[in-house]
N, C-alpha and C positions, 0 to 999 in steps of 0.2 A: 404500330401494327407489327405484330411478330413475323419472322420469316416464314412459321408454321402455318398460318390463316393467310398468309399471300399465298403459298404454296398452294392447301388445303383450296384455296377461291380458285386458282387458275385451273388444278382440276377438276375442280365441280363443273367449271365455264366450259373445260376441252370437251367432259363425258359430257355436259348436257346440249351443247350448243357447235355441230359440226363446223358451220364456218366461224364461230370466233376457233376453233380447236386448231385451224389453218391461220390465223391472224396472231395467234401466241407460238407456234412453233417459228413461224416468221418473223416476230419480234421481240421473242426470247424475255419479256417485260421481268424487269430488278425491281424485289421492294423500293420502296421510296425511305428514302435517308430518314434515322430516327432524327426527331426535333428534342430538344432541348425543354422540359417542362418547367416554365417561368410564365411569368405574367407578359414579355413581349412575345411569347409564343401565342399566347391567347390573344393576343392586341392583332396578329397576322392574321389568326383564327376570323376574329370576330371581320377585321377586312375584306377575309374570304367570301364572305358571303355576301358581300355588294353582289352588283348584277355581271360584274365582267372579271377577270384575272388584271386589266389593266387598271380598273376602277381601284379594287384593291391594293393594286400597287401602287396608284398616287397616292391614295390615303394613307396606307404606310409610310412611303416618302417623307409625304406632308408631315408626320407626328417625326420622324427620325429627325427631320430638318427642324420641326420647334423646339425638341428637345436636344441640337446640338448632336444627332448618333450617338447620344449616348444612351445604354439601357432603360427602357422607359419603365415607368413602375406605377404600381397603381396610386400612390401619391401625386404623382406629374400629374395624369389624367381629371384626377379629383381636383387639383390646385387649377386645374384648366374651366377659365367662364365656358359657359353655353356660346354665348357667341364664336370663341375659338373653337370648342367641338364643332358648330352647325360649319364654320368657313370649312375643316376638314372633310365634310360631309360624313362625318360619324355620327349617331344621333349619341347624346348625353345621357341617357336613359339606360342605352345598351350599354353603354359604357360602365354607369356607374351602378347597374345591376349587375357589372360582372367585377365591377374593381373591389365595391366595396361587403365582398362575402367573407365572414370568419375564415382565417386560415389563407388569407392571400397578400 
């Protein structure tokens, strides 16, 4: 997300909505750090959307620790059985209709 459309959203948020308008001048919110576009950015992504921020995070854990921290790649994933995705609680499906698109 650009600084521009963070900007542009927090004053759409100030003019349209009086008390978040007091909740932003109060906590001054910073874009969010740009990420890095790779395939373990998508692997965080696709994480993200379990049902909790922690859930997400074990699951990442879980793939950083099979794969040794090191960069995961959509090769790891694919070379990975179902049984190892389903222990990760990633479904293999989402996985491998995100690993294996032209151009990734």
């Amino acid at each position: 997300m650009s600084t521009l459309y963070f900007d542009r959203g927090l004053q759409h948020l100030s003019e349209s909505d009086p008390v978040l308008r007091v909740v932003i001048q109060h906590l001054q919110p910073q874009p969010p750090e740009p990420r890095e576009a790779n395939f373990e950015s998508l692997i965080r992504i696709i994480a993200g959307q379990q049902l909790s921020s922690a859930a997400a995070y074990t699951i990442y854990r879980r793939l950083k620790q099979k794969f040794e921290d090191s960069v995961i790649t959509p090769a790891m994933i694919l070379g990975s059985s179902k049984e190892e995705l389903l222990t990760w609680t990633l479904q293999r499906q989402g996985a491998v209709h995100h690993a294996d698109r032209p151009g990734i």
